[in-house]
C-alpha positions as CSV (number, residue, x, y, z in Angstrom):
1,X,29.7,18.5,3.4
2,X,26.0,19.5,1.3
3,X,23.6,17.8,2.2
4,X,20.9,17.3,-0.6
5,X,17.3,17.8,0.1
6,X,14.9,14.5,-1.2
7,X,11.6,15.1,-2.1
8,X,8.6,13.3,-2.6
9,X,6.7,14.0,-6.0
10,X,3.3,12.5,-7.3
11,X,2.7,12.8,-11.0
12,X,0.0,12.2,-13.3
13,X,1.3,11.3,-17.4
14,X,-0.1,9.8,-20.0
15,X,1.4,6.1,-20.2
16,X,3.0,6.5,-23.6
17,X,5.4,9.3,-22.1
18,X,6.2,6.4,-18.7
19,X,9.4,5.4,-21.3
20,X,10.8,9.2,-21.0
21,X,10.4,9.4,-17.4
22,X,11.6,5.8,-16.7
23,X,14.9,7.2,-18.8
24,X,15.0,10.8,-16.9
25,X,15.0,8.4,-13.3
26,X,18.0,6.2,-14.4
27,X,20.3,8.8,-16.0
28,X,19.8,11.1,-12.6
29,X,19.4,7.6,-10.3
30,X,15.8,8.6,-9.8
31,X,13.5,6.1,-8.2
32,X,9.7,5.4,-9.8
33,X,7.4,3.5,-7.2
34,X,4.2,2.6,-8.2
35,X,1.8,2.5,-5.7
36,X,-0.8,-0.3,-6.2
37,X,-5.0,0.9,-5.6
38,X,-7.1,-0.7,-2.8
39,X,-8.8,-3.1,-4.6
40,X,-5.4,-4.4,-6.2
41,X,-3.9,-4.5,-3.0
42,X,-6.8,-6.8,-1.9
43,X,-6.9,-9.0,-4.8
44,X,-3.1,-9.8,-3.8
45,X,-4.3,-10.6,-0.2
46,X,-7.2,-12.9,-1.3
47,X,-4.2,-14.9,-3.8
48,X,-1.9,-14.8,-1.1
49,X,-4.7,-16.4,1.5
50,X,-4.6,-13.5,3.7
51,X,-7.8,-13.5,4.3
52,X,-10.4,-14.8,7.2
53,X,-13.4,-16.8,6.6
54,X,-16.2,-16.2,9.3
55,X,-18.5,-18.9,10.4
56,X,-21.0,-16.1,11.7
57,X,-21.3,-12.7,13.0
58,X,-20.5,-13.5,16.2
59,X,-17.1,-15.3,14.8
60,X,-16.6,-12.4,13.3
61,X,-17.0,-10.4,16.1
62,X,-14.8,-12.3,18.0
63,X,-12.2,-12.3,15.3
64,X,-11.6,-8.7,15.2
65,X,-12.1,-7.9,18.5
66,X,-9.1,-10.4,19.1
67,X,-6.9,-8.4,16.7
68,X,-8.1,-5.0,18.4
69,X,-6.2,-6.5,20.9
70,X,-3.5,-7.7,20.1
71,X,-2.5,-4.5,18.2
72,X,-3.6,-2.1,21.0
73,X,-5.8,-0.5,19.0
74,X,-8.0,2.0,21.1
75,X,-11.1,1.8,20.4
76,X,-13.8,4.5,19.8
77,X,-15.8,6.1,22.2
């Protein structure tokens, strides 16, 4: 049995020609993800309340410090 090789492709199109690629995916059963930029990604946290309101520094401190840990994230030294 083949087995088919998938590969990961970035491009960069003007929008108007997005209908023709959209068309190439489906015929071939392509996928198109879009990958959304920092900021939008961030403006979906702050709608979806994901976000974390410190009283002060020291709140803040505490705060992340408290995720540090409960990720296991090493910290630098």
């Amino acid at each position: 049995m083949d087995s088919i090789a998938i590969k990961k492709v970035k491009l960069f199109l003007p929008e108007v020609d997005m209908d023709v690629l959209k068309k190439l995916a489906q015929q071939y059963g392509w996928s198109i993800g879009k990958k959304k930029s920092g900021i939008q990604r961030g403006l979906d946290d702050i709608k979806a309340g994901r976000v974390y309101k410190a009283k002060d520094m020291d709140d803040l401190k505490r705060h992340l410090l408290a995720k540090i840990q409960r990720y296991s994230i090493p910290l630098p030294t």
